[in-house]
N, C-alpha and C positions, 0 to 999 in steps of 0.2 A: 504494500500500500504506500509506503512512504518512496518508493523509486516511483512510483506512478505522479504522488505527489509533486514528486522534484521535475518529473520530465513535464507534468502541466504548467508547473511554475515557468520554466523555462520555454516552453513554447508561450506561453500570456508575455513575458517581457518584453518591453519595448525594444525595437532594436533600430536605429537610431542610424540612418546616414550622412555622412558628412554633406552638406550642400549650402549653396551660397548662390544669392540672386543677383541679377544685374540687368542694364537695359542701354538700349543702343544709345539713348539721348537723355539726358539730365531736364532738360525743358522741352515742351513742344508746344504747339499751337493749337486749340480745340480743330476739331477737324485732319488733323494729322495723323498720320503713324509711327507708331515705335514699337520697336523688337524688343521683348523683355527674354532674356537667358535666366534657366536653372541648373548650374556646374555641380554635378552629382558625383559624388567618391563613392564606391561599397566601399566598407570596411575588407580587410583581407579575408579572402575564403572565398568571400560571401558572394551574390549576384541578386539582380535583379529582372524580373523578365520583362522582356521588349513584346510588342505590339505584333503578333502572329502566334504567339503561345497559347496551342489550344490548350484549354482546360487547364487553366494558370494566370491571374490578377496578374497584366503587365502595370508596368510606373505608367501615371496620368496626371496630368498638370489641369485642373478644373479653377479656372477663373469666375468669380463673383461681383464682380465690383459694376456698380449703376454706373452706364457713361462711359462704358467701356467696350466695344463689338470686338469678340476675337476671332484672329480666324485658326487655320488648321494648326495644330502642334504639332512640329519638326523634330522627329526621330532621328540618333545616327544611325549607323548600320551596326547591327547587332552583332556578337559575335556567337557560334554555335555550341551547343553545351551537348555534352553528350550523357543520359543520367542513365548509367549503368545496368541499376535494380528494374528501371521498366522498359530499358532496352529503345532508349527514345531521344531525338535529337532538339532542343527548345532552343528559342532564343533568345538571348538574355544579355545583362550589360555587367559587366565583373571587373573591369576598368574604367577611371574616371571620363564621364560623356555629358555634355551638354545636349537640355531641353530645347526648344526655341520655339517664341510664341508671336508671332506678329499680332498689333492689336492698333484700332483704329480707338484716337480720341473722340469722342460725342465731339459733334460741332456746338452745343450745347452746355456742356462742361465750364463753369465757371474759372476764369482767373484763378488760381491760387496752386495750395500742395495739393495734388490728389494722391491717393493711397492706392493703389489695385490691388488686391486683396484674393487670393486665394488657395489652393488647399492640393498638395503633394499628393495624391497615393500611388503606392506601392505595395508589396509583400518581397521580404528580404529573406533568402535561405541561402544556409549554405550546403556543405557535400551529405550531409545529413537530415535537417529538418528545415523546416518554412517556419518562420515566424507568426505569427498574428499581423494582419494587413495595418497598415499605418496610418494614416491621414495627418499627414503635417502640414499645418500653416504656413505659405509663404508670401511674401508682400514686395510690394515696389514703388518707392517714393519718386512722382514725378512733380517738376512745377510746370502746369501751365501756365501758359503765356498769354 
């Protein structure tokens, strides 16, 4: 019971990738656009999976912010994982990779700081077990002009 216990613990942890946001322009204009970047590290081991992994949560960049139209999010090319036990080839990102999101300012959008605001997911495993899926908060301080 208590090995059962430890291995639920450890799958419920959060498990935590290194990332940092950025964006093409410091200021922009209502009506304009700007590339906002998510620079994603796994931790060592570990992977993430990319966008063709059947039956497997890939990493998703879901923006929320009023005033803001996004359009597609920019994958890199993934690298191929090969997972031995079900004899199956996924693709996933196990090296540091950049998100990218082009996003159109509202023409609307008031003068000032705007905030765009939204939410990382992913599920992180490594050669052994998957995590618990994540949902991290990410944001982007723009000034409008």
């Amino acid at each position: 019971m208590l090995v059962v216990t430890a291995l639920l613990a450890l799958m419920a942890a959060p498990v935590s990738l290194t990332f940092t946001t950025a964006a093409s322009a410091a200021s922009v204009k209502p009506g304009q656009r700007v590339t906002l970047f998510v620079d994603v590290t796994p931790k060592p081991k570990m992977h993430v999976y990319a966008p063709g992994a059947k039956d497997y949560l890939p990493i998703a960049l879901e923006l929320n912010s009023p005033g803001v139209k996004a359009g597609a999010l920019t994958y890199p090319k993934a690298q191929d994982w090969y997972f031995e036990p079900l004899k199956e080839h996924v693709p996933v990102y196990e090296m540091p990779f950049r998100l990218t999101q082009d996003v159109t300012i509202g023409a609307d959008v008031t003068p000032g700081t705007l905030i765009v605001t939204g939410v990382l997911k992913y599920q992180a495993c490594d050669d052994v077990i998957c995590y618990n899926p994540v949902n991290a908060p990410v944001s982007w301080t723009i000034s409008v002009k």
